[in-house]
C-alpha positions as CSV (number, residue, x, y, z in Angstrom):
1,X,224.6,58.6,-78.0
2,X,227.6,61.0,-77.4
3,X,226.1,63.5,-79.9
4,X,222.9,63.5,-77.9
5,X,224.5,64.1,-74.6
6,X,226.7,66.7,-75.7
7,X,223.5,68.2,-77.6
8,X,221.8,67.8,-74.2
9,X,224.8,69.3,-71.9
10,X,225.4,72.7,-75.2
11,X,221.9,73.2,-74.2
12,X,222.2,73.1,-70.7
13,X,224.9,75.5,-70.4
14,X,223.5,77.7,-72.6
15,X,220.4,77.5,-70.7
16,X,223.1,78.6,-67.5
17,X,224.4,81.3,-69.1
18,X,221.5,83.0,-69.9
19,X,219.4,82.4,-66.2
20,X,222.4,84.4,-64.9
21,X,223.4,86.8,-67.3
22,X,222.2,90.8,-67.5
23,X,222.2,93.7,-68.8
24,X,223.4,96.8,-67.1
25,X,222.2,100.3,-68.4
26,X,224.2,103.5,-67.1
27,X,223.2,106.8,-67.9
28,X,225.8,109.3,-67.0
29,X,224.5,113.0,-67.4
30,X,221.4,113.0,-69.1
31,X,221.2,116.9,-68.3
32,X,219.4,119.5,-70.1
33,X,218.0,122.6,-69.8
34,X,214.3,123.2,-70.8
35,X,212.4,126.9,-70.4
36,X,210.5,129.0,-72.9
37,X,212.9,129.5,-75.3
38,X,215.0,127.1,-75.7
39,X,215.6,123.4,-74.9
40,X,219.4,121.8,-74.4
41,X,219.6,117.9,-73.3
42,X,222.6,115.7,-73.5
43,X,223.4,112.3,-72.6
44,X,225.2,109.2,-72.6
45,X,224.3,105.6,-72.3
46,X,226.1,102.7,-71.9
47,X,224.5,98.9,-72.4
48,X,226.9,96.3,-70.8
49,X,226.0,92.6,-71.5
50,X,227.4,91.0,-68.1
51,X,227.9,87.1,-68.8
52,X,227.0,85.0,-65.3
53,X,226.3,88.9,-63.7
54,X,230.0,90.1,-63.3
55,X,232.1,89.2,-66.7
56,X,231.5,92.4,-69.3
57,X,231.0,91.0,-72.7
58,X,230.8,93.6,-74.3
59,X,229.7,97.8,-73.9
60,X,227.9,99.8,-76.5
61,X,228.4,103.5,-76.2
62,X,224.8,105.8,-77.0
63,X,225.6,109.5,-77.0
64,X,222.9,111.9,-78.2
65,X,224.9,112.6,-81.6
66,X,224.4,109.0,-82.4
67,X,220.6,108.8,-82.4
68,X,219.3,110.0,-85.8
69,X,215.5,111.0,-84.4
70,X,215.9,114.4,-83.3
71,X,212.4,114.2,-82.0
72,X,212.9,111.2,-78.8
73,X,212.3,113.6,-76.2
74,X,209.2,115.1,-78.0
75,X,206.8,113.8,-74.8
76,X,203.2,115.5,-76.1
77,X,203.8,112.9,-79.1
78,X,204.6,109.9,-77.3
79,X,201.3,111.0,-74.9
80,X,199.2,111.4,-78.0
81,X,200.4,107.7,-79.9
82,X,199.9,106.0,-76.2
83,X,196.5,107.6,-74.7
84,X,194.3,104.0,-74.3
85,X,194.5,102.9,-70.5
86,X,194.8,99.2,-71.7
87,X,197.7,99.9,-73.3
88,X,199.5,102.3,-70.5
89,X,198.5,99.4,-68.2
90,X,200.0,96.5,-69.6
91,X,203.1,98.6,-70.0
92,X,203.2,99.0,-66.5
93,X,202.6,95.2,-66.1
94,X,205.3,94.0,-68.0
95,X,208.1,96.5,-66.7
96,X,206.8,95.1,-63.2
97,X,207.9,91.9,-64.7
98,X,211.5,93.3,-65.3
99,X,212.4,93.2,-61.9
100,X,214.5,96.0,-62.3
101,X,217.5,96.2,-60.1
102,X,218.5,100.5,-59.5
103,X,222.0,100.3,-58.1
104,X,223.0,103.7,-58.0
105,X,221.0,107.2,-58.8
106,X,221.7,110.6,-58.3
107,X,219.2,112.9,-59.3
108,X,219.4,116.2,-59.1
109,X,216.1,119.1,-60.3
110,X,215.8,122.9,-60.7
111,X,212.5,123.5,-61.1
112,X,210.8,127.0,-61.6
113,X,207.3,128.4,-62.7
114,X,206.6,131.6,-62.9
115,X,204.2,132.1,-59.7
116,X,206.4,131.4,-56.4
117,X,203.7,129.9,-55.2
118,X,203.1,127.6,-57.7
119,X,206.4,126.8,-57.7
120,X,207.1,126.2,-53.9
121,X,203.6,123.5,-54.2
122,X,205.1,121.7,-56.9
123,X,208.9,121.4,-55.7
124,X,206.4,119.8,-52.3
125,X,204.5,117.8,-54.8
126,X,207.3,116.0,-56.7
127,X,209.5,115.8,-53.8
128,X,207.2,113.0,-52.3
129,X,206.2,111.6,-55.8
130,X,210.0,111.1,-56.1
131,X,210.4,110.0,-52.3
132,X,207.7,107.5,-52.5
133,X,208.8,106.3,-55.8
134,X,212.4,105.6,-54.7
135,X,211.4,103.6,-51.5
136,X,208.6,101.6,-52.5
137,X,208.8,101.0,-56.3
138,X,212.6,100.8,-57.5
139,X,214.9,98.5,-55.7
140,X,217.9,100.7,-55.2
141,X,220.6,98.9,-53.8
142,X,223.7,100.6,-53.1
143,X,223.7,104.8,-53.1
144,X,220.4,106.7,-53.7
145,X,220.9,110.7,-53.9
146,X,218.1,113.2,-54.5
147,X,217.7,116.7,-54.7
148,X,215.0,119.3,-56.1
149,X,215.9,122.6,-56.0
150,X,212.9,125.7,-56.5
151,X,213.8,129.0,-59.0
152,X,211.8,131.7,-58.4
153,X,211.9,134.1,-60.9
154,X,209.7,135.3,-64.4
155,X,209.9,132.4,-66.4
156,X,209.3,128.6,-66.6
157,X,212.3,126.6,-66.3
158,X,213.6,123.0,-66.2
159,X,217.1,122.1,-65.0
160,X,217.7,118.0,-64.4
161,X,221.0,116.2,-64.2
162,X,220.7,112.4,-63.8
163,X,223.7,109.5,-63.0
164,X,222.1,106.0,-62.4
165,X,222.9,102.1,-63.0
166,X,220.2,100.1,-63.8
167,X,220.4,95.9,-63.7
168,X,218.4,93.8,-65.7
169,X,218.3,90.0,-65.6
170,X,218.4,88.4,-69.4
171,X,215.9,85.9,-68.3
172,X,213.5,88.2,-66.5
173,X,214.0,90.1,-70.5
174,X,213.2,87.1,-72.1
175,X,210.1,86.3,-70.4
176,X,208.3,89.6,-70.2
177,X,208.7,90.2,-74.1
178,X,207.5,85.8,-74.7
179,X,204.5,86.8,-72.2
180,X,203.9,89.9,-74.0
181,X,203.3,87.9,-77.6
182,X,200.6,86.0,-76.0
C-alpha cells in the first residue's frame, strides 16, 4: 500500500513540475548584414529550462560557431522543402498552440533597395506588418521597442539587429508536439 501511494504522490509531483515549468529562449544580437555582395549574421541563443517558472535549471549557450550547417539561414531552401499550404497551415496551427509568451523585444531594421521609391513603400509596408504583428499576434509583456530605418542609396541592403525573451510553457510543448502525432 505505501509503495502505491508514494508511486501515486512521484507521479503527482512530477505531473506539478512539469504544468509549471518553461522554457525561456533569449536571443541576444542576432545581427547581420545582408546586400549584394556579401552576407554577415551573428548570434547567440540561450535555452533556460525554468523549474515551477522562476528556478533556472540549467542554460545552454548556442552561438553561431557552434552550429555545424552553414546553410540555416539559406531561406529560398527552406521555401522550396515547405511550399504545400496544408503543411504551412498546420505549422501555423500548432505554434498557435504554443502560447508563446514575448517578454522583451527590441528590434531594430535598415532596410534599402535601390529605387527610393521603392524603398520609402516598403519601410510603410513592413512598419505596419511589424505593428500589427506586435499588438495582435505576440503577447509581449514587459518592454516592446521597434525601429525601421530607410537607406537610400545604389544598392540593396539588409541591416537587422534583434534582442528578445521568449517564454514557453513545458506543458503547452508537450501537447502541441502529442497533438501533432495524431
Amino acid at each position: 500500500m505505501n509503495n502505491i501511494l508514494f508511486f501515486l504522490l512521484s507521479i503527482f509531483i512530477l505531473f506539478l513540475l512539469v504544468v509549471f515549468s518553461s522554457i525561456q529562449i533569449k536571443i541576444d544580437n542576432l545581427n547581420g548584414y545582408i546586400d549584394s555582395n556579401k552576407k554577415e549574421i551573428d548570434f547567440k541563443i540561450f535555452l533556460i529550462f525554468k523549474l515551477l517558472g522562476f528556478i533556472k535549471l540549467f542554460k545552454i549557450k548556442i552561438k553561431k560557431n557552434s552550429i555545424k550547417n552553414k546553410n540555416l539561414f539559406n531561406i529560398k531552401k527552406l521555401i522550396k522543402t515547405n511550399t504545400r499550404k496544408k503543411d504551412i497551415s498546420n505549422k501555423i496551427k500548432s505554434i498557435k498552440r504554443l502560447d508563446i509568451n514575448v517578454e522583451k523585444i527590441n528590434l531594430n531594421l535598415d532596410i534599402g533597395i535601390e529605387d527610393a521609391a521603392i524603398t520609402a513603400i516598403s519601410i510603410g509596408i513592413l512598419s505596419s506588418i511589424i505593428s500589427t504583428l506586435f499588438e495582435r499576434y505576440l503577447n509581449i509583456t514587459t518592454y516592446k521597442k521597434w525601429r525601421i530605418q530607410p537607406i537610400y542609396g545604389e544598392e540593396n541592403i539588409l541591416k537587422f539587429d534583434i534582442n528578445c525573451i521568449i517564454n514557453l510553457k513545458l506543458l503547452h510543448i508537450i501537447y502541441t508536439v502529442l497533438k501533432k502525432d495524431k
